[in-house]
C-alpha positions as CSV (number, residue, x, y, z in Angstrom):
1,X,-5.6,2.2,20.7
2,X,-7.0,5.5,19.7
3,X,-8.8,5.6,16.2
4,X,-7.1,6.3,13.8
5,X,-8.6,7.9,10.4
6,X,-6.8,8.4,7.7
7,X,-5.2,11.1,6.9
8,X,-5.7,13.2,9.9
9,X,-4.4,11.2,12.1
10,X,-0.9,10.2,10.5
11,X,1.2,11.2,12.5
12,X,2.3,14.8,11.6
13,X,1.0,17.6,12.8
14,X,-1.2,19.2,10.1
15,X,-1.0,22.9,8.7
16,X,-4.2,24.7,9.0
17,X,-3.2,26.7,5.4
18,X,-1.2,25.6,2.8
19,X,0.0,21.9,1.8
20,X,-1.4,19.9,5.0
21,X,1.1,17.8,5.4
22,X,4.4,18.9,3.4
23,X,7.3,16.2,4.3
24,X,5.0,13.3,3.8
25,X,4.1,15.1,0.3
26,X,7.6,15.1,-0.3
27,X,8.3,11.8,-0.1
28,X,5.2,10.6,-1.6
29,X,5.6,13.1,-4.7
30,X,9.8,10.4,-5.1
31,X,8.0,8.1,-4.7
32,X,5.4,8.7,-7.5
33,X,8.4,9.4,-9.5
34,X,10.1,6.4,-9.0
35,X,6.7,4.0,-9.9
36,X,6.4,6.1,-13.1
37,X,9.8,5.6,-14.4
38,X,9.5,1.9,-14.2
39,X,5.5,2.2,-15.4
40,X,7.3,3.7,-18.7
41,X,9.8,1.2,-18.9
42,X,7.2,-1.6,-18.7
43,X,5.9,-3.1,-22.4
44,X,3.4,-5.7,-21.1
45,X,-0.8,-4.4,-20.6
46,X,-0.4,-6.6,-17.4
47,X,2.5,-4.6,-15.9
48,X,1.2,-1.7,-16.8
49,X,-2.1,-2.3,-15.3
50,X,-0.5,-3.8,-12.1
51,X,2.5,-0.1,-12.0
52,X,-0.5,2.0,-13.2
53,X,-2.8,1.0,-10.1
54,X,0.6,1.6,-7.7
55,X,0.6,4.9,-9.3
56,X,-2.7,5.9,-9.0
57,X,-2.4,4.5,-5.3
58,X,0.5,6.4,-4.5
59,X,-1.2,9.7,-6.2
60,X,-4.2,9.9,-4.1
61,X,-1.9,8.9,-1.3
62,X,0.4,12.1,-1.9
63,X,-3.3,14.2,-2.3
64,X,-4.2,13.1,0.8
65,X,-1.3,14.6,2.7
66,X,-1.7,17.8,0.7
67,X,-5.6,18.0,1.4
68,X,-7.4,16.8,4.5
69,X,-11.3,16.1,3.4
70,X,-13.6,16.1,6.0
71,X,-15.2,12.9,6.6
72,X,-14.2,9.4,5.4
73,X,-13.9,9.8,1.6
74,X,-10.4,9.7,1.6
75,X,-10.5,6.6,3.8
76,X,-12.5,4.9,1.6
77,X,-10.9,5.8,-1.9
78,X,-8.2,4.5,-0.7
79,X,-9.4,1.6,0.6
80,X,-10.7,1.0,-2.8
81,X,-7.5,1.7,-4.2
82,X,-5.3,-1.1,-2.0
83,X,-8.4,-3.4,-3.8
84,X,-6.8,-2.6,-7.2
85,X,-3.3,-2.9,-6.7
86,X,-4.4,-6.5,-5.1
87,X,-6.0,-7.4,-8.1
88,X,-3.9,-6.1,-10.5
89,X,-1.5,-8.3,-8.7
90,X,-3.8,-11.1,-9.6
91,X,-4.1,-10.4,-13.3
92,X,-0.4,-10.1,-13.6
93,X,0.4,-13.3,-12.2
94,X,-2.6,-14.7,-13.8
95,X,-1.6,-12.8,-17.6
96,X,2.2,-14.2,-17.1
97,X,1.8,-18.0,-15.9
98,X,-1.5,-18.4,-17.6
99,X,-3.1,-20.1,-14.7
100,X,-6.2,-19.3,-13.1
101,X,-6.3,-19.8,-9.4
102,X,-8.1,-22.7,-8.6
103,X,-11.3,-23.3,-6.8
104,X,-10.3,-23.4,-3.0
105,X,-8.2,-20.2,-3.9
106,X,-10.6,-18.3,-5.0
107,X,-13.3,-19.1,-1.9
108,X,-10.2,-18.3,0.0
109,X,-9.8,-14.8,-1.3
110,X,-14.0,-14.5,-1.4
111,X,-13.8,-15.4,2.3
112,X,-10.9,-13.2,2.8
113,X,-12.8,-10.1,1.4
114,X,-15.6,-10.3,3.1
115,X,-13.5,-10.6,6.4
116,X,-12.1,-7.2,5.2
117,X,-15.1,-5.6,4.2
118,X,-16.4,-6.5,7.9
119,X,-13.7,-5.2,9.5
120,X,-13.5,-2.2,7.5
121,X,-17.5,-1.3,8.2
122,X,-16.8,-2.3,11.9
123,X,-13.4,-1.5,12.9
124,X,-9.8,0.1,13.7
125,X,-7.7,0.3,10.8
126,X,-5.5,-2.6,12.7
127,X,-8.1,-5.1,11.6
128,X,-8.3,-4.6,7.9
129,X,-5.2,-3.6,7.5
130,X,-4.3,-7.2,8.6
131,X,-7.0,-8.6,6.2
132,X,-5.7,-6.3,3.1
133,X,-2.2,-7.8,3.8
134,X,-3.4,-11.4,4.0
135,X,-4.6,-10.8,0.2
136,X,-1.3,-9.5,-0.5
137,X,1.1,-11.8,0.8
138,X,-1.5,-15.0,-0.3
139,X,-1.3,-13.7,-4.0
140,X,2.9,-13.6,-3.7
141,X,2.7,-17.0,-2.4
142,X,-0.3,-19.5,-4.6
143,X,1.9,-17.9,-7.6
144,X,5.6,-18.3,-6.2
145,X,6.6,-21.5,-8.0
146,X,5.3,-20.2,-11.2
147,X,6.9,-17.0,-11.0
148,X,10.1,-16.5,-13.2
149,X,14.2,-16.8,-10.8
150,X,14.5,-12.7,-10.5
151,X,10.7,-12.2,-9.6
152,X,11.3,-14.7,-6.5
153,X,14.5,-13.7,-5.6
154,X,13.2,-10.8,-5.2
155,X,9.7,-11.8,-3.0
156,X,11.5,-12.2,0.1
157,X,12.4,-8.3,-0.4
158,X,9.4,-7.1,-1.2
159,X,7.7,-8.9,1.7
160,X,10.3,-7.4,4.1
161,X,9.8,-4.2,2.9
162,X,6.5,-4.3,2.9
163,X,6.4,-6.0,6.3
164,X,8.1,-3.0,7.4
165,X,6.0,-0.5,6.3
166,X,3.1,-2.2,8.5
167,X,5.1,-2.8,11.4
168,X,5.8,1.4,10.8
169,X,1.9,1.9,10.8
170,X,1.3,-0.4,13.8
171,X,4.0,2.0,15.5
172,X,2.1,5.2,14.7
173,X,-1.6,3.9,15.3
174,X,-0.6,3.0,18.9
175,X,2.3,5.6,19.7
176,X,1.5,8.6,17.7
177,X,0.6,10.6,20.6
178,X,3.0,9.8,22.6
179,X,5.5,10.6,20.2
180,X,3.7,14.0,19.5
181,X,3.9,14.5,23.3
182,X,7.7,14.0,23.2
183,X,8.5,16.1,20.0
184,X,5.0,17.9,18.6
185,X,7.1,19.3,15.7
186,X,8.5,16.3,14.6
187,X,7.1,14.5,10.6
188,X,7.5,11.1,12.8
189,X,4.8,9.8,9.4
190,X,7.9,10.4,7.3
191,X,9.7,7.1,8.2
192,X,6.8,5.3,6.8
193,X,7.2,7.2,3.6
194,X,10.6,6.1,3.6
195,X,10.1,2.5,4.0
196,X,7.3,2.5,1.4
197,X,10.1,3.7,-1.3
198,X,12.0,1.0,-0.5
199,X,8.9,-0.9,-0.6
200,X,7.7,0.4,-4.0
201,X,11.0,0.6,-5.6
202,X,11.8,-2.9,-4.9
203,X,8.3,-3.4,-6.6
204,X,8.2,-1.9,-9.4
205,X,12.2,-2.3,-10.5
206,X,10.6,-6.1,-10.0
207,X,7.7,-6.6,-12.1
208,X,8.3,-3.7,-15.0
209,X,10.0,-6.8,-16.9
210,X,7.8,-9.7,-15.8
């Protein structure tokens, strides 16, 4: 697997002037629609909180296809960023169901962190990006039997879609440049795009009335 730094190597070839990356901004720019129509619809702090850190997740994502920093910043901040949509995942469940996670829960997601943090000082995306995903999917599933009938109805979407947007990722990480050999000129990045406004819609048309 070759390493792979966000954003410069998702796989589309980059413009040296101009928007960097202009179908994965396109995408991006729906999908930062679509998360802010349902973060106006919301009337809870909690879902606000939880849309608003989507939002500002999905903003600095479409940034970072229109501008390539040099170095690891953009790596990091939004790294930092997939912390606060996890966490505002937390607070939301916590703020509806009014229970804390227990003890053993909370080592677990201590433990869980500092797996991630290692990996993310050490290693390939691959490695945290499994870590960051564990967090995710734990948080859906300590507060599924609290949640309210449409919110878990609607899990099993969520986790597909989301599912799929990581199974996209794997794909690009270790067949990016073979699929740049085949077809250089080719936004193959855009098919992530897609599946993470399926992703996010399914999200946010969820919890905007939890």
């Amino acid at each position: 697997m070759s390493e792979f730094i966000f954003p410069f190597n998702t796989c589309e070839t980059a413009n040296i002037e101009g928007i960097a990356q202009p179908y994965s901004v396109f995408f991006n720019v729906l999908n930062c629609i679509i998360v802010f129509v349902f973060l106006l619809k919301t009337t809870n702090f909690y879902t606000m909180v939880l849309l608003g850190s989507i939002f500002s997740f999905e903003l600095f994502h479409t940034f970072s296809h229109v501008i390539h920093i040099e170095g690891s910043l953009q790596t990091n901040i939004a790294h930092i960023l997939a912390y606060f949509v996890n966490f505002s995942f937390l607070y939301a469940f916590y703020s509806y169901t009014k229970q804390a996670p227990n003890l053993s829960f909370i080592l677990y997601l201590v433990l869980l962190i500092g797996i991630d943090i290692y990996f993310f000082m050490t290693s390939s995306i691959f490695y945290y990006l499994t870590s960051q995903s564990l967090i995710f999917i734990s948080l859906f599933l300590y507060y599924f039997s609290l949640l309210p009938k449409f919110v878990q109805n609607n899990i099993y979407k969520i986790l597909f879609s989301v599912g799929l947007v990581i199974l996209l990722l794997l794909n690009e990480i270790f067949n990016c440049k073979s699929m740049l050999e085949f077809y250089p000129h080719f936004p193959y990045h855009i098919f992530i795009e897609i599946a993470g406004i399926i992703a996010f819609y399914v999200i946010s048309s969820t919890f905007y009335r939890l």
